[in-house]
Backbone as CSV, one residue per row, in Angstrom:
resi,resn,N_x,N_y,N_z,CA_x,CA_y,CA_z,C_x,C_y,C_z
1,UNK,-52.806,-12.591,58.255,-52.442,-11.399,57.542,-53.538,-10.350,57.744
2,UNK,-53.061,-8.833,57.868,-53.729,-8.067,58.082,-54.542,-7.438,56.778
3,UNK,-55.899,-7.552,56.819,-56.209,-6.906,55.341,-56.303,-5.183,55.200
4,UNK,-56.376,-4.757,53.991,-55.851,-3.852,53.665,-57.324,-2.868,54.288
5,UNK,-58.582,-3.287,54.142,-59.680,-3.126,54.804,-59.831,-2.172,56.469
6,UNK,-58.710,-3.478,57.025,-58.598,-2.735,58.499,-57.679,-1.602,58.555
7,UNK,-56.486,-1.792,57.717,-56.034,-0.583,58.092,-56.461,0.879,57.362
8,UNK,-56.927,0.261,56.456,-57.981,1.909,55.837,-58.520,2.347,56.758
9,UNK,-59.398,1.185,57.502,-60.316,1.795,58.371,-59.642,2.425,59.855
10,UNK,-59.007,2.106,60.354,-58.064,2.360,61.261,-57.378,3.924,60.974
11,UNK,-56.941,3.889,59.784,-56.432,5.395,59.315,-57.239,6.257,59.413
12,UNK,-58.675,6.256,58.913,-59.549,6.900,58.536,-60.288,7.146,60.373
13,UNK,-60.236,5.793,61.043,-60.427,6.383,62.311,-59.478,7.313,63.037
14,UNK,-58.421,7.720,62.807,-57.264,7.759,63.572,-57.435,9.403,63.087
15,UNK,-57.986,9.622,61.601,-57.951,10.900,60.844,-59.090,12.127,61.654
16,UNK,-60.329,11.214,61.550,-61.197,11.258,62.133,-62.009,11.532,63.401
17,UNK,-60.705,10.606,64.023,-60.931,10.550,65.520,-59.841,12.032,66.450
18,UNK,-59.159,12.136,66.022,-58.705,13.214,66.554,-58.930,14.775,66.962
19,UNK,-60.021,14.889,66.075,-60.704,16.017,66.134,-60.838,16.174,67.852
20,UNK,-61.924,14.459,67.728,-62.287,15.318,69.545,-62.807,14.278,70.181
21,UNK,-62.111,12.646,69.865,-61.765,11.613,70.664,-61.213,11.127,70.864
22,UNK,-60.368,11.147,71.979,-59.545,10.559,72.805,-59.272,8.920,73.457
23,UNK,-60.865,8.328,72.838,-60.327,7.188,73.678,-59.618,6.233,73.145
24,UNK,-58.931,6.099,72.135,-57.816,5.474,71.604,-56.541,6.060,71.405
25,UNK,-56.375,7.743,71.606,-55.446,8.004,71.456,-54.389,8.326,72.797
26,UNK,-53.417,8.271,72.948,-52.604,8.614,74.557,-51.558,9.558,73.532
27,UNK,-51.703,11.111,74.144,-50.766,11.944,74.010,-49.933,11.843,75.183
28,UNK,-49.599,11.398,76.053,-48.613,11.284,76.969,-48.358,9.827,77.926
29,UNK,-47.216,9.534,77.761,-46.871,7.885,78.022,-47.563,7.565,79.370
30,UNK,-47.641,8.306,80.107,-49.067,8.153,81.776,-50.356,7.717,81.361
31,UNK,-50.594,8.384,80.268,-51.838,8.053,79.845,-51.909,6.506,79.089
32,UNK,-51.158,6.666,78.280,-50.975,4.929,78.062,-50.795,4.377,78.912
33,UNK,-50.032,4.324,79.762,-49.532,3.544,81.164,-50.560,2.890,81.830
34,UNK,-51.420,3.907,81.918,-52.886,3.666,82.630,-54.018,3.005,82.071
35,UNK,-53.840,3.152,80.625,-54.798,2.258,79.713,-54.159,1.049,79.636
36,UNK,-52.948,0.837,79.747,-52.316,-0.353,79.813,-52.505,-1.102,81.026
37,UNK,-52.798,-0.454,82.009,-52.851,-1.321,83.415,-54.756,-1.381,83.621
38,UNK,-55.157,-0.541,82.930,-56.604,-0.781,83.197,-57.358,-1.874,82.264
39,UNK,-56.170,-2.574,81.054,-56.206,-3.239,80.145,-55.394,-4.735,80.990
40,UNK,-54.864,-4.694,81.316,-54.278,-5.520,82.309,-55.503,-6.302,83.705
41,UNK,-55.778,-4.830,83.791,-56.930,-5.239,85.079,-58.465,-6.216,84.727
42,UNK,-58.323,-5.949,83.343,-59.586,-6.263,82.744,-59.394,-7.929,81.766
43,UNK,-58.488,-7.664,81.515,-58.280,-8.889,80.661,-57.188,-10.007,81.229
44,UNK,-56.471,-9.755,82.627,-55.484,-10.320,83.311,-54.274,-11.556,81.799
45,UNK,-54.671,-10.460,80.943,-53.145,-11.164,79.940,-52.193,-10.034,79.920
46,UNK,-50.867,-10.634,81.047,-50.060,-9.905,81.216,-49.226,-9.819,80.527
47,UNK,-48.611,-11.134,79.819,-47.738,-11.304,78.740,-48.162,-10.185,77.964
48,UNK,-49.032,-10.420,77.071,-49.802,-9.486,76.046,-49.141,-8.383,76.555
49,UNK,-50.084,-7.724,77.379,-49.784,-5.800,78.366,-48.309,-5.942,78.082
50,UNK,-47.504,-6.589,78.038,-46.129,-6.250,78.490,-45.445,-6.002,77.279
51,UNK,-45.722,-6.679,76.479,-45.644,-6.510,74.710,-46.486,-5.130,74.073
52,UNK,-47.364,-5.099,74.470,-47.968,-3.893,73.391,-47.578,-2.823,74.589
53,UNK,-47.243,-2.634,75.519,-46.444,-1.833,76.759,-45.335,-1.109,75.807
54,UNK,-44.360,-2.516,75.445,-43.348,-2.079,75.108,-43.116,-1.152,74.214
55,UNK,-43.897,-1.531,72.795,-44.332,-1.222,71.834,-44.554,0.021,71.563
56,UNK,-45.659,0.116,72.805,-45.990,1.885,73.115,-45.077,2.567,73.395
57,UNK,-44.426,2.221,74.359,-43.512,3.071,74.985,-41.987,3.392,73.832
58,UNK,-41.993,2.484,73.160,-40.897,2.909,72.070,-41.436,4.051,70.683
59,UNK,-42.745,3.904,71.373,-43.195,5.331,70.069,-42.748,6.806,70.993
60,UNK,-43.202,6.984,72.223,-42.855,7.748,72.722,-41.242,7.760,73.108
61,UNK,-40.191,6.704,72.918,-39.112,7.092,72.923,-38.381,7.459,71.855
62,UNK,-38.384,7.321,70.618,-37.445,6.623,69.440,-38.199,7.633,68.719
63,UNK,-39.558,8.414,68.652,-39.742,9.498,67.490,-40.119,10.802,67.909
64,UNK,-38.810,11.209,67.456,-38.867,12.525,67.442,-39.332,13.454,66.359
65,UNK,-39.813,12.957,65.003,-40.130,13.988,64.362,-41.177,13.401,63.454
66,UNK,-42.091,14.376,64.223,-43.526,14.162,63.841,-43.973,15.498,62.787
67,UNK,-44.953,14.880,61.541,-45.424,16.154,60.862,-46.059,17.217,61.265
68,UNK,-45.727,18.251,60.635,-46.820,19.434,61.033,-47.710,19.325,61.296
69,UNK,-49.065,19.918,62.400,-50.102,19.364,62.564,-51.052,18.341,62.687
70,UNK,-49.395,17.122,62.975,-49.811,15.764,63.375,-49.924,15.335,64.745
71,UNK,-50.791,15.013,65.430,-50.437,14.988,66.891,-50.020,14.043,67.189
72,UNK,-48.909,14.359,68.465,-47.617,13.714,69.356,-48.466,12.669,70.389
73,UNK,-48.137,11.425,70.046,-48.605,10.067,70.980,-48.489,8.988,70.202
74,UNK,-49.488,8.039,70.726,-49.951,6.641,69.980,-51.084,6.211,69.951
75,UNK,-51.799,5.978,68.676,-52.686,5.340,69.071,-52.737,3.972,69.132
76,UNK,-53.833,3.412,70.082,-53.964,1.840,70.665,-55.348,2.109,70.898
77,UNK,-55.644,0.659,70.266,-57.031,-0.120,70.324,-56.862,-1.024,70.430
78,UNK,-57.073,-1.791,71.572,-57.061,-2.945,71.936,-57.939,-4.243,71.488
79,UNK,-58.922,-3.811,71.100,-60.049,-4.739,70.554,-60.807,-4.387,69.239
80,UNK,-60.004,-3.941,68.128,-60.467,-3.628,66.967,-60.742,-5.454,66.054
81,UNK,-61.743,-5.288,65.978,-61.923,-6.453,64.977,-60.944,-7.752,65.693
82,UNK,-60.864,-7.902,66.494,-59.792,-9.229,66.887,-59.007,-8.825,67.058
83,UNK,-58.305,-7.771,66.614,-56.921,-7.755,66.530,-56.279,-6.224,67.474
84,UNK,-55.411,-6.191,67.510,-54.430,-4.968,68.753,-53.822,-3.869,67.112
85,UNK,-54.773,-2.604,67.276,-53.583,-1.533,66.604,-53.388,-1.229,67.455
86,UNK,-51.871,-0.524,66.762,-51.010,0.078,67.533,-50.255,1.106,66.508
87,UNK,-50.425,2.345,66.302,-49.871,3.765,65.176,-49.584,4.608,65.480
């Protein structure tokens, strides 16, 4: 179970981090694509890549309506505390 801990912290990075870092966030599905295959290249668990792939790619298909002054993508961290976000 996920504690309530990580995802505070995760939010608060995600709040945080946008200002003016990028390396968890992909505003355009290429850009994930590429963190996904450079995540692939590095950790050769393909199963995995192909699952949090999917995952990604259904944020960029399936939502269309994002809040005002919320920015358009996903974020992914692959190695937060053990575990894969994905928001």
């Amino acid at each position: 179970m996920i504690r309530e801990t990580i995802i505070d912290s995760v939010i608060s990075e995600m709040i945080h981090g946008f200002a003016g870092s990028d390396e968890y966030f992909s505003k355009t599905r290429d850009v994930f694509a590429a963190r996904m295959q450079s995540y692939i290249l590095e950790t050769e668990r393909h199963l995995e890549a192909a699952i949090i792939g999917e995952i990604g790619n259904n944020t960029f298909d399936h939502n269309f309506v994002f809040k005002k002054d919320f920015p358009v993508g996903v974020y992914c961290n692959l190695s937060y505390k053990r575990v894969t976000v994905l928001a």
